[in-house]
Structure formats: structure tokens, C-alpha cells
TORDO-595828 format. One line per 8 residues: their letters; for each residue z, y, x of C-alpha. Coordinates in steps of 0.05 Angstrom, whole numbers, always signed. Each point is the difference from the previous one (the first is absolute). Last residue first. Layout:
BEGIN
a = Z,Y,X | ... .
//
This chain:
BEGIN
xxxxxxxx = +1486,-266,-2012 | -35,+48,-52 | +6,+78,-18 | -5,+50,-55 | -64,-50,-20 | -54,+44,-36 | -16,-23,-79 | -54,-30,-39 .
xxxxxxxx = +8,-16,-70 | -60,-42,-26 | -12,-16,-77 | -33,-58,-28 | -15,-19,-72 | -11,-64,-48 | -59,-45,-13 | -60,+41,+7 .
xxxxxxxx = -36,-49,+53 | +5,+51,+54 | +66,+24,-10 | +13,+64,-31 | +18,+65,+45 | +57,+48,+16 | +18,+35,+61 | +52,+34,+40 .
xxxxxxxx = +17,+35,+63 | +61,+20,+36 | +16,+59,+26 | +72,-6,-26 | -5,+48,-45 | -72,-13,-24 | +33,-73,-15 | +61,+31,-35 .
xxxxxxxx = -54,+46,-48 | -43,-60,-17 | +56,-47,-12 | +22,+51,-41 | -66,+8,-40 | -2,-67,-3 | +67,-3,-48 | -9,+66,-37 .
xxxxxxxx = -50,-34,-57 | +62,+28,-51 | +25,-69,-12 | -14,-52,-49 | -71,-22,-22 | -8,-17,-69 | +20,+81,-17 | -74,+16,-33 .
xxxxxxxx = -22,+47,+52 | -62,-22,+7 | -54,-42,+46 | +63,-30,+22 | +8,-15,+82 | +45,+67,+6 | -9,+56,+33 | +65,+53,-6 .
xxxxxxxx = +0,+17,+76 | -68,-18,+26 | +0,-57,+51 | -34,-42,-52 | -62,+47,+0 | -35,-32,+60 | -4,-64,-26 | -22,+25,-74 .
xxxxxxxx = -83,-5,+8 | +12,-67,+27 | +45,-31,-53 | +56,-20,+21 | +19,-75,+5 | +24,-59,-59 | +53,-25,+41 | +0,-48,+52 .
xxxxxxxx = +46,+37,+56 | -15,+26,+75 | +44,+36,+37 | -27,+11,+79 | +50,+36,+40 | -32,+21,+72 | +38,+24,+54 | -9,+60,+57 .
xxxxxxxx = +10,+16,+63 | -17,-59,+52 | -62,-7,-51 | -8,-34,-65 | +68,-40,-5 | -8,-44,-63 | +42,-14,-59 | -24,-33,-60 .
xxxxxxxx = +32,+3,-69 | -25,-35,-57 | +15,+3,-65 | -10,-56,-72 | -2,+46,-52 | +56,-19,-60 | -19,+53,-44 | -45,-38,-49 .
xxxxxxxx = -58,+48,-2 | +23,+21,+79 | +5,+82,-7 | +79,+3,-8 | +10,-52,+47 | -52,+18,+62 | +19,+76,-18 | +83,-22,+9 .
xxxxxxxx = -17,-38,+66 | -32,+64,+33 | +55,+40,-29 | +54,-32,+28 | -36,-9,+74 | -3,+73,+4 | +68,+11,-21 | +31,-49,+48 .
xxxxxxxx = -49,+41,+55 | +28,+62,-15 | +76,-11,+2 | -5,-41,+65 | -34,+66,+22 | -75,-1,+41 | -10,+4,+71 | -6,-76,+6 .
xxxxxxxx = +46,-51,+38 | -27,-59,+31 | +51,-44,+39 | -18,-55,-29 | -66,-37,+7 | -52,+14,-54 | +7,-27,-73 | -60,-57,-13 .
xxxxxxxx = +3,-3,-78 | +58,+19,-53 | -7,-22,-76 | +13,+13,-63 | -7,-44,-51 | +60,+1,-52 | +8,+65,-23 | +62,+28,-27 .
xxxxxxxx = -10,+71,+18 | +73,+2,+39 | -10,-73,+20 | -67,+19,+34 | +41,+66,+31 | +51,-42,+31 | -45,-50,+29 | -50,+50,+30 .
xxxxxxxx = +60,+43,+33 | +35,-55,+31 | -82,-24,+24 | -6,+76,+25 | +66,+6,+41 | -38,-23,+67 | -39,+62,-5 | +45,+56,+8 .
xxxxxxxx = -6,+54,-41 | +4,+68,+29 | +48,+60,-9 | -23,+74,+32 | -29,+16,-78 | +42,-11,-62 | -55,+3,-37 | +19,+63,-39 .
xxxxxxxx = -53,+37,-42 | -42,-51,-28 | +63,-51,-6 | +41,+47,-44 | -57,+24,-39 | -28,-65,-10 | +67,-35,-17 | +21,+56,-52 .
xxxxxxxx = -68,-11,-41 | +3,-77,+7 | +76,+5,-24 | -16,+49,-69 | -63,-63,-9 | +49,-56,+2 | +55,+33,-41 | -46,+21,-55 .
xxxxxxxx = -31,-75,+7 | +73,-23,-8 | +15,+42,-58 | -61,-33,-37 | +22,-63,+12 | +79,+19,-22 | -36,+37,-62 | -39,-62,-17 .
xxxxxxxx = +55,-48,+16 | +51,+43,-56 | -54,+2,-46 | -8,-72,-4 | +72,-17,+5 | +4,+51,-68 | -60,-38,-33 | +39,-60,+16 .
xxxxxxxx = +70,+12,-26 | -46,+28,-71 | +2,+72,-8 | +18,+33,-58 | +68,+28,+17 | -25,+23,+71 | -57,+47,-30 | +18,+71,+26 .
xxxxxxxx = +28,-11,+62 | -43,-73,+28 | -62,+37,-29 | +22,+55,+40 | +6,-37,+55 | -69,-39,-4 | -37,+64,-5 | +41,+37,+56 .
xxxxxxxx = -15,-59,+46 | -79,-4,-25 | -4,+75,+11 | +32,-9,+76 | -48,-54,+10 | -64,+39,-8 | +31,+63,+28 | +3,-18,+67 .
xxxxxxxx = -61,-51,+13 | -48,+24,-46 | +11,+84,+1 | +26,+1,+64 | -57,-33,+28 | -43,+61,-20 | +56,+48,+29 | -5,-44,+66 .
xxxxxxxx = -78,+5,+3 | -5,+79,-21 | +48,+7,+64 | -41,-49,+48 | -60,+39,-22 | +35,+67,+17 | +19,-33,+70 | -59,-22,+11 .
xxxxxxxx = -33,+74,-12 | +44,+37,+40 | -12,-67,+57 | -75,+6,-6 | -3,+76,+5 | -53,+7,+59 | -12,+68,+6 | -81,+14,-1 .
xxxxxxxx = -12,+74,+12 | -61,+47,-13 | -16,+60,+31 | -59,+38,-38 | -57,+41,+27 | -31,+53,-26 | -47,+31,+54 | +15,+64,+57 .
xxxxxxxx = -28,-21,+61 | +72,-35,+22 | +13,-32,-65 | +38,+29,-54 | +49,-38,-47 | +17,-28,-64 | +60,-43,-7 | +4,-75,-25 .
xxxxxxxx = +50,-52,-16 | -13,-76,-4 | +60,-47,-3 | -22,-66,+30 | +22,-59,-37 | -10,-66,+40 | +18,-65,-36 | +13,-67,+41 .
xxxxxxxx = -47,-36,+36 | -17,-74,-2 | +12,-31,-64 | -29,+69,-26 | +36,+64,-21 | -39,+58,-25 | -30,+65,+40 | +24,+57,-30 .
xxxxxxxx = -27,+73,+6 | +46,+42,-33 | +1,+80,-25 | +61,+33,-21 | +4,+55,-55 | -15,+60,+15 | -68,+10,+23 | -43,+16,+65 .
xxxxxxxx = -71,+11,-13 | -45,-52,+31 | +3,-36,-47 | +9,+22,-77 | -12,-69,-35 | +41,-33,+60 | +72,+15,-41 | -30,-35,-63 .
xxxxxxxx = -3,-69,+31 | +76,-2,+20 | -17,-29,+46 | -70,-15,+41 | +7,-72,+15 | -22,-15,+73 | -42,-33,+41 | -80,+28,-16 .
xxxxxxxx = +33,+50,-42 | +33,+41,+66 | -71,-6,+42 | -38,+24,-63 | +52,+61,-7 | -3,+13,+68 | -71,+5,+7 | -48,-45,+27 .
xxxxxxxx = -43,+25,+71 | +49,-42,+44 | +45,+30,+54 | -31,-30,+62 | +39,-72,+17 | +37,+2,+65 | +82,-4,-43 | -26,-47,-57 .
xxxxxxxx = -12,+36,-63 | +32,-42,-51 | +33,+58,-37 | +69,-5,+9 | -13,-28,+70 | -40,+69,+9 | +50,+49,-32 | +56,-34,+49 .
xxxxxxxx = -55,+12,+48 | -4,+81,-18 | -62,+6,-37 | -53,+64,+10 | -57,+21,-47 | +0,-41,-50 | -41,+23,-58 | +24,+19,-62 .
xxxxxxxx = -51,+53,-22 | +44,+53,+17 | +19,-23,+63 | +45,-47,+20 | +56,-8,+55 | +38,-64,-4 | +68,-17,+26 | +40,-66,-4 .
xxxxxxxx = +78,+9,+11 | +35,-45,+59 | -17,+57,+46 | -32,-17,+66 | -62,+44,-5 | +26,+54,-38 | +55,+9,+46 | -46,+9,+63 .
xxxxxxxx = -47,+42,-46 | +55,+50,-20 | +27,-3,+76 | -82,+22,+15 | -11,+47,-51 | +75,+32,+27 | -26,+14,+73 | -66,+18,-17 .
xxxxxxxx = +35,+59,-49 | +42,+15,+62 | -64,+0,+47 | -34,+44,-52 | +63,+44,-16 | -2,+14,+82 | -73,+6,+1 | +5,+60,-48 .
xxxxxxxx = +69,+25,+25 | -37,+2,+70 | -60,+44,-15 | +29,+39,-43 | +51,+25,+41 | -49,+8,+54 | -57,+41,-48 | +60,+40,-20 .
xxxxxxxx = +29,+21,+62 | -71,+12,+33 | -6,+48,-57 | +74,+32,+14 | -16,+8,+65 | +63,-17,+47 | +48,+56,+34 | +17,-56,+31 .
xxxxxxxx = -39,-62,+6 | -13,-47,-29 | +7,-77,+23 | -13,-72,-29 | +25,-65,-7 | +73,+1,+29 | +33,-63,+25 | +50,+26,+60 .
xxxxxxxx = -53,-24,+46 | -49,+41,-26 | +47,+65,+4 | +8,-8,+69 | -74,+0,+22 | -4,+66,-47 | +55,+27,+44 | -33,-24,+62 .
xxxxxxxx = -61,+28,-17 | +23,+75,-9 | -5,+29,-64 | +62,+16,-22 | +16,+36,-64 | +2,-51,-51 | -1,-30,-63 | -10,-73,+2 .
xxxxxxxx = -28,-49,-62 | +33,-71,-6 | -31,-44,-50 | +52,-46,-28 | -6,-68,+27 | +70,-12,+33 | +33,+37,-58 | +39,-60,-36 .
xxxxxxxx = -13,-39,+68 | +49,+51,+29 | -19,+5,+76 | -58,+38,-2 | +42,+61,-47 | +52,-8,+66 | -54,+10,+45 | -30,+66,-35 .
xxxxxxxx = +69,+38,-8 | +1,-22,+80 | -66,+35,+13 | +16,+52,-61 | +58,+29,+37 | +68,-21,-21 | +49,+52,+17 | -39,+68,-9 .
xxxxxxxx = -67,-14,-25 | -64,+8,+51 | -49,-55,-27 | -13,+21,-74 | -9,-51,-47 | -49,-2,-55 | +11,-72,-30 | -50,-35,-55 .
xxxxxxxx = -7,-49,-56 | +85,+11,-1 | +46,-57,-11 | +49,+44,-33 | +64,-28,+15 | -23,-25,+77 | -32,+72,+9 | +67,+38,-30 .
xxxxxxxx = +45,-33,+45 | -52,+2,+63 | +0,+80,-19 | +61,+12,-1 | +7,-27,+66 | -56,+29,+34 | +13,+77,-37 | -8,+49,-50 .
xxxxxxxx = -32,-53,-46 | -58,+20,-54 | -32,-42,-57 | -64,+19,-33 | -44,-34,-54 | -75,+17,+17 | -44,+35,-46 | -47,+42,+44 .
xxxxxxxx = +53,+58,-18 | +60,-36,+15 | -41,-10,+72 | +9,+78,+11 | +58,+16,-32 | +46,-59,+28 | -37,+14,+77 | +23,+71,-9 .
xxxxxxxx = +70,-11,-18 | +14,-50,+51 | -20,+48,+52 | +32,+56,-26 | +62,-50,+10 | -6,-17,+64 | +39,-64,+18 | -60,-34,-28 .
xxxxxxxx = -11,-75,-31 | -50,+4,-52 | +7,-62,-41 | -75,-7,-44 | -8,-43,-66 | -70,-14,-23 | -16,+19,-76 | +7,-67,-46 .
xx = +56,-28,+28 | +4,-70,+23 .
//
């Protein structure tokens, strides 16, 4: 919106156009003239005017049907419509109200009745229009995913958007509440980085944080907290604040300081103990004994294989995460083929399949996806069994006409509570460090987290009641059934 008003003078008479230019010029007005109807309706709909002047008796197009055709663009539909004229007979004024105008003058006009008209009308005109975009602001603010606070100089809440609201635990009918926003913000958040909050309100540089950490039942929430000072409507400092949710940004960074961590131990750790048993092999072959050499040898071949193990879980969860072969499905009555195979594949023993459904089952999930899903789940009841040989359990169940239950249960050691949430993590692992016992990059049940989400399937991990092993549940929606 400009600052002055803008005012299109449509006139065929030049003198005319000229005079009304000087005269509201003067009172500060920005003036636009049109010799004629059509001119003007190109200049109107380019200008979006706060105002029109338009003379009725033009050559051509008159201002009646000059005045339709402005009524009839929704681009100028609202402008106020001012008319100049010369007649003053009722039906002519009777006319012009149908063709949309607002007011009349007429001609010769008073330049003081002029004014006090043009006035009149741009005023309430930049009123409606400034009504017009508080309320699409508010309409936005109201629904936008971003939280927003306004604050005044002593911090108190003043309005909260209801993203702001959830944010803040301030249920939707609840009164705003007499605690600031800083005392609402430390009462469920961390503050971060600490030194950034020293200075609030005043907006910094650097980034400021309000982080809620992860539980076993709710995952982080970091809101990125920006603030701008502002006036209210009588005049006091205000501030707008806004609450982005950056959860993923920040996920994703974690997930990236995670991977270059396990890097370190389950990359380079083996990779240093191959190049140290080679170059012993290079530079000391003449003085080794035939089984100090064989030694070395298995060492490096072990060591290669972990290198070779963890390079294939990194390549198998990027593949997998990002194509699950979607539009195929697996088809239930294959799942005891698929058991067997995979149980000789890990070398276990005990595993065992309990009360399949009827054939003619198949879920909305790939072939490729499930045999992966089921691989893993057997290789984490091996690798985290103290003697590796876990005894499994598979149960299949229909839950509903559209959806079935896989119940795996093995007789491991469990998961400790405060962890059962954090084993879908890419790079968790079950030990405490990252000491290299444990093979793998901790990719596997992220994968089988990611395909399941895919699929719209759910999942879930828990120990069994008397501590004696672990249970996870895998439920997915049936493509179709017989």
C-alpha cells in the first residue's frame, strides 16, 4: 500500500485533468489521469487506485459503462468510485448507482466540498482495506503451523496463536495466564545455548533454542525462537515472537554427529588393525614364525569382514530407506518358505512359526521389505542373546478385516526400559559404548523403522513380563484377502 493515497482521474477534458492533479497534488495525494473509459480501466486495474474520479459524459465509453466494467473486474470491484458530472437530474444519478458508483459532484464542483469528499472516502477506503488485510493476517496467523507470541516489554503474553498455545501448554479456552514467557518456556524446556537468553528480550545473533528432551514416550522438540520488536495499537513496545519447530534440522544434525562418531569405532577401528597387521606382514615377514603370520592373516581377514559388514549396513539403509519398492506386496502364504530360509541363513536353531492366518492374505508391503524386516529381527535376537543361539517366536494374527499382527518374541537378555524407544535410532546400539563388541552400524531397526512408516505400518518394542527375553510387534494393513 502506498503511503500517500493514489487517485485515477479519468477525463476526456484535459484542463479538467489538469486542475483536479494541482489541486489534490497539493493536499498530498498521488495522481493518475486517463483521457478516456478504456484507458482508464487499463490504467485502474494496473494501478489499483484508493480512489477513481470519473467523469460521466466521455466520448466512446461513458463513465456509466467505464463504471460497470471497473464492477466487473474483481481486481477493481472494490475500488471507490467517485463521479464527475454535469447532470443533475434523478434519473441520471439513479443510473449511476446501478452502474456501481459511490458518490456524486457535481460540475463546476467546490473545491472545499471536493476535498472534504475525497477525504472522506480515501480515509474509510484505506480503513476498510487495512481491515481487510488485519483480518487475512489474522486468518493465517491462526492456522499457521508456526507458534506466535506477542509480548510486551516486561515479557508478558499478550496474544498466542494456538500452535503458540500447544507449545506452551495453554489449552485452547484457558485465559492467557499471569506468568511470563520466559517462566512458561523454563517450566518445559531447556533454554539453549544458555548465554543467548542472558540478553532477552533483545533480539541477537546467534540462534536461540528452546528444547524439550526425549523421553520413552515423546521424542525431542526444538523450537527455534526468534524475536522482533514492535508497536501495539496505543502506541507500547511490544515484541512478536515465533516458535518454528526445527525437530527434523536438528535430527538430522544429531543423526550426522552420530554417524561420524560411529565412524570413528566401527570404520576406522578395523581398518587401523588391517593396515597394522599388513604392514607387520610387509615389513617383518622374514622374522615371523608360520603361526604368527596365520595369526595376522585371520586378524586382518576378521577385521576386513567387520569393515565389510558395517560399509553394507550403511549402503542397505540408504538403499532400502529411500526405495521400498512400493506398489508390490507380500503374500502371506510365502512366510513359513521365507522363515526357514532366513533361520538357516543366521544359523539358528529355534525358530519357530505359530497360528498363520488362512491363505489368500496378501499385505501392502514389498516381498523385498518384509524378508528384510524379518532378517534383522532374527539377527538382534542372535547378536544380543548372551549365548547367541535365542530361542524365536513368531506369531501371526489377523487384528481386524484390514490389518495383521506379527508377534516376535526371543529369550534374550531384553532392553532396558529407558533405551526401548531409542533402538529405532540410526546408529543405536545395545552397548553402553562404542567399544566395537557389537557389529554393525545400529542401522538395522532403524530400517525396519523407516520400511514400516513406509508401508503405514506400525511397530513396537517391549520386554516380557517376567524379564526373560523381548517382544516386538509389526503391524501391517492387508492389500487384500480371499
Amino acid at each position: 500500500m502506498s503511503e500517500n493515497p493514489v487517485i485515477l482521474i479519468v477525463d476526456d477534458d484535459p484542463v479538467s485533468r489538469e486542475n483536479l492533479s494541482e489541486i489534490l497534488q497539493i493536499q498530498g495525494y498521488e495522481t493518475h489521469t486517463a483521457p478516456d473509459g478504456r484507458k482508464g480501466l487499463e490504467m485502474a486495474d494496473k494501478l489499483l487506485p484508493d480512489l477513481i474520479l470519473l467523469d460521466v459524459m466521455m466520448p466512446e465509453m461513458d463513465g456509466f459503462e467505464t463504471c460497470v466494467h471497473l464492477r466487473a473486474n474483481p481486481a477493481t470491484a472494490k475500488i471507490p468510485i467517485l463521479f464527475l458530472t454535469a447532470l443533475d437530474d434523478r434519473d441520471s444519478r439513479i443510473r449511476g448507482i446501478e452502474a456501481g458508483a459511490d458518490d456524486f459532484i457535481s460540475k463546476p464542483f467546490d473545491r472545499q466540498e471536493l476535498q472534504v469528499r475525497i477525504r472522506t472516502i480515501t480515509r474509510l477506503n484505506r480503513y476498510r482495506l487495512l481491515q481487510a488485510e488485519r483480518a487475512r493476517f489474522e486468518h493465517v496467523v491462526m492456522r499457521s503451523e508456526i507458534g506466535y507470541v506477542i509480548i510486551n516489554e516486561p515479557g508478558f503474553i499478550l496474544f498466542a496463536n494456538p500452535k503458540a498455545r500447544m507449545y506452551l501448554g495453554i489449552a485452547p479456552e484457558d485465559a492467557l495466564p499471569a506468568d511470563s514467557f520466559l517462566f512458561l518456556a523454563k517450566q518445559q524446556y531447556r533454554l539453549e545455548p544458555p548465554h543467548t537468553w542472558e540478553t532477552w528480550p533483545l533480539p541477537g545473533e546467534e540462534a536461540r533454542y528452546l528444547v524439550r528432551p526425549e523421553t520413552s514416550h515423546v521424542e525431542s522438540l526444538w523450537l527455534q525462537v526468534d524475536i522482533t520488536d514492535s508497536l501495539s495499537d496505543a502506541g507500547e513496545k511490544t515484541y512478536i515472537v515465533s516458535l518454528m519447530n526445527v525437530s527434523t534440522r536438528m535430527s538430522f544434525q544429531q543423526d550426522v554427529y552420530a554417524f561420524h562418531r560411529v565412524m570413528q569405532h566401527k570404520l576406522r577401528t578395523p581398518l587401523v588393525s588391517i593396515l597394522s597387521g599388513l604392514e607387520l606382514l610387509v615389513n617383518y615377514d622374514n622374522q615371523l614364525s608360520p603361526k604368527e603370520s596365520a595369526e595376522l592373516i585371520a586378524g586382518a581377514y576378521e577385521n576386513a569382514t567387520r569393515l565389510n559388514d558395517a560399509v553394507r549396513d550403511i549402503l542397505q539403509y540408504v538403499s532400502l530407506s529411500k526405495s521400498s519398492v512400493k506398489g508390490d506386496y507380500f503374500d502371506l502364504s510365502a512366510l513359513p518358505d521365507i522363515v526357514e530360509q532366513l533361520r538357516q541363513n543366521s544359523g539358528l536353531k529355534s525358530v519357530y512359526l505359530h497360528s498363520l492366518p488362512a491363505k489368500g492374505i496378501l499385505l501392502a508391503v514389498s516381498t523385498v521389505a518384509m524378508r528384510f524386516i524379518l532378517m534383522e529381527l532374527l539377527e538382534n535376537a542372535r547378536k544380543f542373546h548372551p549365548q547367541h543361539t535365542p530361542q524365536v517366536d513368531i506369531e501371526v494374527q489377523m487384528v481386524d478385516d484390514n490389518q495383521v499382527l506379527f508377534t516376535i518374541k526371543d529369550d534374550g537378555a531384553g532392553v532396558p526400559h529407558e533405551r526401548l524407544e531409542q533402538v529405532w535410532l540410526p546408529y543405536y546400539q545395545g552397548e553402553k559404548q562404542f567399544t566395537g563388541e557389537i557389529r554393525g552400524m545400529g542401522l538395522g531397526l532403524a530400517t525396519v523403522a523407516t520400511l514400516m512408516a513406509q508401508f503405514n505400518g506400525r511397530y513396537r518394542l517391549y520386554n516380557k513380563p517376567d524379564g526373560n527375553g523381548a517382544v516386538v510387534e509389526l503391524t501391517l494393513p492387508i492389500l487384500m484377502s480371499e
